[in-house]
C-alpha positions as CSV (number, residue, x, y, z in Angstrom):
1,X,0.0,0.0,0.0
2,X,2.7,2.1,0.7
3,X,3.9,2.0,-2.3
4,X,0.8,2.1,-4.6
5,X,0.6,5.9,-2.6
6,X,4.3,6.9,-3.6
7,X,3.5,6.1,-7.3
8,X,-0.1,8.1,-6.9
9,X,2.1,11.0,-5.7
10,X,4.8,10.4,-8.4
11,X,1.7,10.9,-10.7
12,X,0.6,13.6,-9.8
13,X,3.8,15.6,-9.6
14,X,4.2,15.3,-13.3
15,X,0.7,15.5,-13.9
16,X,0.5,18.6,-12.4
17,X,3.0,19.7,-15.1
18,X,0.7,18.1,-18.0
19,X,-2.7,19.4,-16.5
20,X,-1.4,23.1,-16.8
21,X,0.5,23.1,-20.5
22,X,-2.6,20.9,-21.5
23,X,-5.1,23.8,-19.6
24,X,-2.6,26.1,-21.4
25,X,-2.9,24.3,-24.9
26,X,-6.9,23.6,-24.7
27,X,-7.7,27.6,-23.7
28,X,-6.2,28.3,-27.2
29,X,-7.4,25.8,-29.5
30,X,-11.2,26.3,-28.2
31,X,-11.2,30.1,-28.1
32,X,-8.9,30.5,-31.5
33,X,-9.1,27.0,-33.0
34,X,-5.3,27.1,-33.2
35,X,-3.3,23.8,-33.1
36,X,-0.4,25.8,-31.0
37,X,2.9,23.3,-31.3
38,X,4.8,26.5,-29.9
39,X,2.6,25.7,-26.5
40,X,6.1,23.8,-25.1
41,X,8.8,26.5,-26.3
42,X,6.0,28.9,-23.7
43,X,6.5,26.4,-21.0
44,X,10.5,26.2,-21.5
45,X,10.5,30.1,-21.6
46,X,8.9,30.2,-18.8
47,X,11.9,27.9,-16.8
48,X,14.3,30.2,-18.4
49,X,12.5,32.9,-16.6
50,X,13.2,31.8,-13.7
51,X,17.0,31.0,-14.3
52,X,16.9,34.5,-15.7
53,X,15.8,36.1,-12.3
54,X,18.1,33.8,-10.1
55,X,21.2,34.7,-12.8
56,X,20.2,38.1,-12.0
57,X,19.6,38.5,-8.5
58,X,23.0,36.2,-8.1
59,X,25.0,39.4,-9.5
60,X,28.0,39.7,-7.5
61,X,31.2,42.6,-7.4
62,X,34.5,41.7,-6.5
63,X,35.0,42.7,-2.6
64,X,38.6,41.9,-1.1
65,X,38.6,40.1,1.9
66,X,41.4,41.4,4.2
67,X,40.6,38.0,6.6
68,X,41.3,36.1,4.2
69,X,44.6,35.1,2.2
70,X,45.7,32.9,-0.6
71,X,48.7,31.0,-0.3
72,X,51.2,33.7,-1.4
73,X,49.8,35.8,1.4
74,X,48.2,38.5,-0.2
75,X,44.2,39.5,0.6
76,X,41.8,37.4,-1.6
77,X,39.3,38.8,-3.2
78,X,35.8,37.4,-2.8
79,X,32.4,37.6,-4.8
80,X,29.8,39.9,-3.2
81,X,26.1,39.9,-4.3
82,X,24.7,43.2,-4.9
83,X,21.9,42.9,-2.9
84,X,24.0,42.5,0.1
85,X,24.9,46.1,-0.7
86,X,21.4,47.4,-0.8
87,X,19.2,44.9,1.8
88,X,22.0,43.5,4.2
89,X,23.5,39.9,3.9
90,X,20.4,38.3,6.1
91,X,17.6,39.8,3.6
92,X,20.3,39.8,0.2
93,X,20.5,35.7,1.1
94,X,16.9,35.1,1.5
95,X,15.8,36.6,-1.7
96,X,18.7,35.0,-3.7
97,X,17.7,31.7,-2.0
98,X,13.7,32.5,-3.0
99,X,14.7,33.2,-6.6
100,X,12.6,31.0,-7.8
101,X,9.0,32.0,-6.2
102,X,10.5,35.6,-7.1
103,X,10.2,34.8,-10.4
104,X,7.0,34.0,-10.8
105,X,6.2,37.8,-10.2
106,X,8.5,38.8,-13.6
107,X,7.4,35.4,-15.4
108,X,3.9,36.4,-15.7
109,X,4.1,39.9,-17.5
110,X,6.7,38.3,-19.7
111,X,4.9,35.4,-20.4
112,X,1.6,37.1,-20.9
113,X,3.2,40.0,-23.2
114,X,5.3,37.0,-25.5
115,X,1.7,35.5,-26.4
116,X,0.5,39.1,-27.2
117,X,3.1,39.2,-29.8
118,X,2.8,35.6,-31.2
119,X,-0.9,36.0,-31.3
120,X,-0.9,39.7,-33.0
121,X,2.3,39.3,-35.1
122,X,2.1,35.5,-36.4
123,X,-0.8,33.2,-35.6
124,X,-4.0,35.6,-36.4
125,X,-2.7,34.7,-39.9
126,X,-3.4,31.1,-39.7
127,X,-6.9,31.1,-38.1
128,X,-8.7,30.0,-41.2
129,X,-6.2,28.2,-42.4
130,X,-6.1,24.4,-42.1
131,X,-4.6,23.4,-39.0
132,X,-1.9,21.3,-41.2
133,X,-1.0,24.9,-41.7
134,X,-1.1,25.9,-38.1
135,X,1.1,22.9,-37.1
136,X,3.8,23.6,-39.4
137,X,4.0,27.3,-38.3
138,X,3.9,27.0,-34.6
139,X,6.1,24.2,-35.5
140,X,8.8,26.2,-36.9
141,X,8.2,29.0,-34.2
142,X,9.3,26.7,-31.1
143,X,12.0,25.5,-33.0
144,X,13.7,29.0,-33.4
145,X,12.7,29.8,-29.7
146,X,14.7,26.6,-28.9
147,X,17.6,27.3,-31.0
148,X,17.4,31.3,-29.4
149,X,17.4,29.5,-26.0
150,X,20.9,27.4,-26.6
151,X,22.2,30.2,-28.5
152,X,22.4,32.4,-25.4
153,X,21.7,29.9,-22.2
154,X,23.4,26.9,-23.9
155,X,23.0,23.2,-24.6
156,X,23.4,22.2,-21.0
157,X,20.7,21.7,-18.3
158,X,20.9,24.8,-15.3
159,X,20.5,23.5,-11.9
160,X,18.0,26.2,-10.1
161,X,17.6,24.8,-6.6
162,X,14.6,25.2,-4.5
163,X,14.0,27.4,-1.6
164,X,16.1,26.2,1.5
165,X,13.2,25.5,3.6
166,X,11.3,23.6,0.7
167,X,14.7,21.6,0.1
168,X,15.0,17.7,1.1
169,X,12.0,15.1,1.9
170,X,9.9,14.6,4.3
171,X,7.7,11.0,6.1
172,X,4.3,11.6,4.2
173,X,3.7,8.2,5.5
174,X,3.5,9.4,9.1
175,X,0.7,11.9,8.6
176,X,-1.6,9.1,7.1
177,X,-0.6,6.4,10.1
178,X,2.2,4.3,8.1
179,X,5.2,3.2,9.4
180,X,8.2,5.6,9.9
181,X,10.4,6.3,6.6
182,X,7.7,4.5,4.8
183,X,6.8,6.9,2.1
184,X,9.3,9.7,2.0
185,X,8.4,12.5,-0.3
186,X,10.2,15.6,-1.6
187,X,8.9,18.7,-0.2
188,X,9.2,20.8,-3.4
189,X,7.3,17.9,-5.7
190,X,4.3,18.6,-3.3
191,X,4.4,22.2,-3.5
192,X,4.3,22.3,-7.3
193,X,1.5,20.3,-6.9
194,X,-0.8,22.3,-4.6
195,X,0.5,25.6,-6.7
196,X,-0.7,23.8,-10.0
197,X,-4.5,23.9,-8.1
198,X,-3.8,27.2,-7.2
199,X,-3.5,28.2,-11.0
200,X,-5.8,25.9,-12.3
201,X,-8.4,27.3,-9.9
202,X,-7.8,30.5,-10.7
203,X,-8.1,29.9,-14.4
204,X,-11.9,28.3,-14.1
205,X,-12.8,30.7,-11.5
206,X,-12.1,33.5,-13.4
207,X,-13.4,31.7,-16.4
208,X,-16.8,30.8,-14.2
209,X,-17.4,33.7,-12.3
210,X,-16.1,37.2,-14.1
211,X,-18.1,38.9,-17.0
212,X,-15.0,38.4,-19.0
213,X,-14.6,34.9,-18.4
214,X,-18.8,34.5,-19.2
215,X,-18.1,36.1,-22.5
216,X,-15.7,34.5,-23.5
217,X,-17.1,30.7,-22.8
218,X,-20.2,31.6,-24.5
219,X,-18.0,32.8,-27.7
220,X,-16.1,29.1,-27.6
221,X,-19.7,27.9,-27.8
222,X,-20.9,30.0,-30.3
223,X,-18.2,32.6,-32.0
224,X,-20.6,34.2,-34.6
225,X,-23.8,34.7,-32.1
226,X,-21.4,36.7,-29.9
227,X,-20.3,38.8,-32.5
228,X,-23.4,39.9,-33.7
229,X,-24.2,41.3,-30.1
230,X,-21.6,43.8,-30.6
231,X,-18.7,42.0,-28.6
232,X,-15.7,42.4,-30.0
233,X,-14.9,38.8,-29.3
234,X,-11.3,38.5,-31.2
235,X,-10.1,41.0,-28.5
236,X,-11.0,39.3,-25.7
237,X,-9.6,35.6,-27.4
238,X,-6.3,37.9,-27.6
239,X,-6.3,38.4,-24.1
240,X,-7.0,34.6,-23.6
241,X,-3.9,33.7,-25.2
242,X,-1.8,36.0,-23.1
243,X,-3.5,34.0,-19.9
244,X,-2.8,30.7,-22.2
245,X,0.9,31.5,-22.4
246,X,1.1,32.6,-18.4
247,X,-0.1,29.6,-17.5
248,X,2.6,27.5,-19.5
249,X,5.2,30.2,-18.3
250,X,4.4,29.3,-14.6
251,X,4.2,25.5,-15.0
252,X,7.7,26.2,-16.5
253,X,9.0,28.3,-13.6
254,X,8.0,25.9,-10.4
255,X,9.1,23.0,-12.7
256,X,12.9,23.9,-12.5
257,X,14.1,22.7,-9.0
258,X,12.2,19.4,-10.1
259,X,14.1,19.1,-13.5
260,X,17.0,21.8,-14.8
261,X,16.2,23.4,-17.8
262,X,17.8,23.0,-21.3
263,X,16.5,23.6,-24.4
264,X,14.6,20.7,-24.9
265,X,12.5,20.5,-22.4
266,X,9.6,21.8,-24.2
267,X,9.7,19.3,-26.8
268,X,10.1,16.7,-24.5
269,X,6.6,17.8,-22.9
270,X,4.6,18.9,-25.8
271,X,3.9,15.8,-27.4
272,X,2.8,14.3,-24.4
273,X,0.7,17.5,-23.4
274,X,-0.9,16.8,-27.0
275,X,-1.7,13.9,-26.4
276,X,-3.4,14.6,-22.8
277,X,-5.5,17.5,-24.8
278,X,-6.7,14.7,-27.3
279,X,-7.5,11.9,-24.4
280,X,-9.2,14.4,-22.3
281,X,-11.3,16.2,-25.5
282,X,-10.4,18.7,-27.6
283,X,-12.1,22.0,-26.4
284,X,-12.6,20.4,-22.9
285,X,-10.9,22.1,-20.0
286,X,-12.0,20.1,-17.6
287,X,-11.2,17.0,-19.7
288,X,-7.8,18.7,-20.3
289,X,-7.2,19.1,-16.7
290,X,-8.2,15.1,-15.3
291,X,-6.0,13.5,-18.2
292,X,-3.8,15.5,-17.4
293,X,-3.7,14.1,-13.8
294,X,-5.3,10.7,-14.6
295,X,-2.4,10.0,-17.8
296,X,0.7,11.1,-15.0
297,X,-0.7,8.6,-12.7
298,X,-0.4,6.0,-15.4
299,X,2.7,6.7,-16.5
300,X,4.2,6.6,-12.6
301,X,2.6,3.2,-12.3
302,X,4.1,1.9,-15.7
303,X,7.3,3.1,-14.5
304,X,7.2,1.2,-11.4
305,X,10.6,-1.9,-11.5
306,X,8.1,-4.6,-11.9
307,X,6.2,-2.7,-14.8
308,X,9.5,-2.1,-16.6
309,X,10.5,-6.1,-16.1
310,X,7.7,-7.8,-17.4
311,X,6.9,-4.9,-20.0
312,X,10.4,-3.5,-21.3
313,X,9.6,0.0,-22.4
314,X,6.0,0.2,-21.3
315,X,6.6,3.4,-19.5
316,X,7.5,5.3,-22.7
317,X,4.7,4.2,-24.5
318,X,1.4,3.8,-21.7
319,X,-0.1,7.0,-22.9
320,X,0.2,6.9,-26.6
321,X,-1.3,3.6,-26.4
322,X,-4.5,4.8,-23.9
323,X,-4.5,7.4,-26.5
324,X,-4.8,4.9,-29.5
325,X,-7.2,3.4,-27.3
326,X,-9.7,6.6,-26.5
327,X,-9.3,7.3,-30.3
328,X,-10.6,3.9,-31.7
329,X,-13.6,4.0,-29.4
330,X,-14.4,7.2,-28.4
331,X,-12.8,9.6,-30.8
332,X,-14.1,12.7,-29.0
333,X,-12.3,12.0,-25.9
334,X,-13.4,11.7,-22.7
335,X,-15.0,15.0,-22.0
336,X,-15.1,15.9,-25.3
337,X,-18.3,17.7,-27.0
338,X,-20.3,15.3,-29.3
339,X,-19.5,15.9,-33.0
340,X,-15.6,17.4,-32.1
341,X,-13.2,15.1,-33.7
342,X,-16.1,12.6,-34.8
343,X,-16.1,13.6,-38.0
């Protein structure tokens, strides 16, 4: 049992990451009916946010140190933040060692102004367009985002720790009666997990309960009715995308203590996020959201030592085959509208 909970919490930690590119992903193609294959390069920007911010506030002068020597005698001279200048070393060390939740507050204006200009400048172009189209642009775009990314960050992964307090494990197994050191989780994979709620709330909330949010479901249901009231419906979709590409950007940002950067990394999840988007409906948001979950579950389980011996590679390919399976018999997806993708 103990276990079968470790894997359930393995899940979910990377499903957290597929729920919110797939929210991300699923907000654009039913507002704009864009196939967005740039949707990874958003989420990988949004980790190199958060390198950016730690690079930054890590900024040091060269101080020398007359307590210390090197081994010809003469004072060394020793690397001093900035912000110990301006805040004190207590306060300069705590915000260097919070980078990373610091971030968040530059990653969102970013991320939200980058979809701005992909919407405006490329992918208005390609609305009636046939989504082969679509692919093969947004295609090409994360491609030169990725190649801009190695260009000036390089082909290596960037270690961004975690927080100090939010660093290590600790027995999750106590709190629900198990044995000592009997399911010993990272503190870090839990927080991105309860801050992956947090968004994801946020985005249905405001979604559910704002006028915006109203119009703007009611113009995925019906585009051309809400025109004719006078609503200047392509505005508000706009807008959408900017929240589309904040939401990747954040996933992005907590992501980095859990897995260092490189250039990659938004390929690596994009297929897979794809693929949660078609399991869970096209359109759907709240499909989009339990594959997510449901389909990072799976793939803990099939990861698991005796999965991997008696099914070689069936971790790698567990969700392209549930996905061949939802295709086959029930083409829409699991939350999907009747009629989407049925065709």
């Amino acid at each position: 049992m103990d276990q079968f909970i470790l894997q359930i919490l393995n899940g979910l930690d990377k499903g957290s990451a597929y729920a919110l590119i797939a929210l991300g992903l699923t907000l654009i193609f039913g507002t704009l009916g864009v196939v967005n294959f740039a949707h990874g390069a958003l989420f990988m920007l949004g980790a190199f946010c958060a390198v950016t911010v730690s690079k930054l506030l890590s900024l040091s002068h060269k101080v020398v140190d007359d307590t210390r020597t090197d081994f010809l005698g003469n004072p060394m001279q020793v690397d001093v933040p900035y912000l110990h200048d301006w805040f004190g070393a207590a306060t300069g060390d705590t915000i260097i060692d919070w980078a990373v939740p610091i971030s968040i507050i530059f990653a969102i204006p970013v991320m939200v102004c980058i979809g701005f200009i992909m919407e405006r400048g490329l992918i208005k172009h390609f609305y009636k367009r046939p989504h082969a189209d679509q692919i093969l642009v947004t295609f090409g775009l994360a491609i030169v985002i990725q190649e801009v990314i190695k260009y000036y960050y390089g082909a290596n992964p960037i270690p961004t720790p975690a927080p100090s307090a939010f660093k290590g494990s600790f027995d999750f197994g106590v709190l629900i009666g198990f044995d000592v050191n009997a399911i010993i989780y990272p503190y870090w994979r839990l927080v991105y997990f309860f801050f992956s709620l947090v968004v994801i709330g946020a985005v249905f909330a405001f979604l559910q309960f704002t006028t915006f949010g109203m119009v703007v479901r009611a113009g995925m249901a019906d585009r051309e009715t809400v025109g004719l009231l006078g609503i200047d419906i392509d505005k508000r979709f706009t807008v959408m995308f900017g929240i589309a590409a904040a939401v990747a950007g954040l996933a992005g940002v907590m992501y980095v203590p859990i897995n260092p950067p490189n250039y990659h990394m938004g390929m690596d999840f994009l297929v897979l996020s794809f693929v949660v988007v078609v399991v869970g409906g096209m359109g759907s948001l709240p499909g989009a959201v339990a594959a997510g979950f449901l389909l990072g579950i799976l793939e803990s389980f099939a990861s698991t030592s005796w999965a991997v011996s008696n099914l070689p590679g069936i971790n790698q390919v567990i969700i392209y085959l549930v996905a061949i399976i939802i295709l086959l018999t029930r083409p829409r997806g699991l939350m999907g509208r009747k009629g989407v993708m049925e065709e």
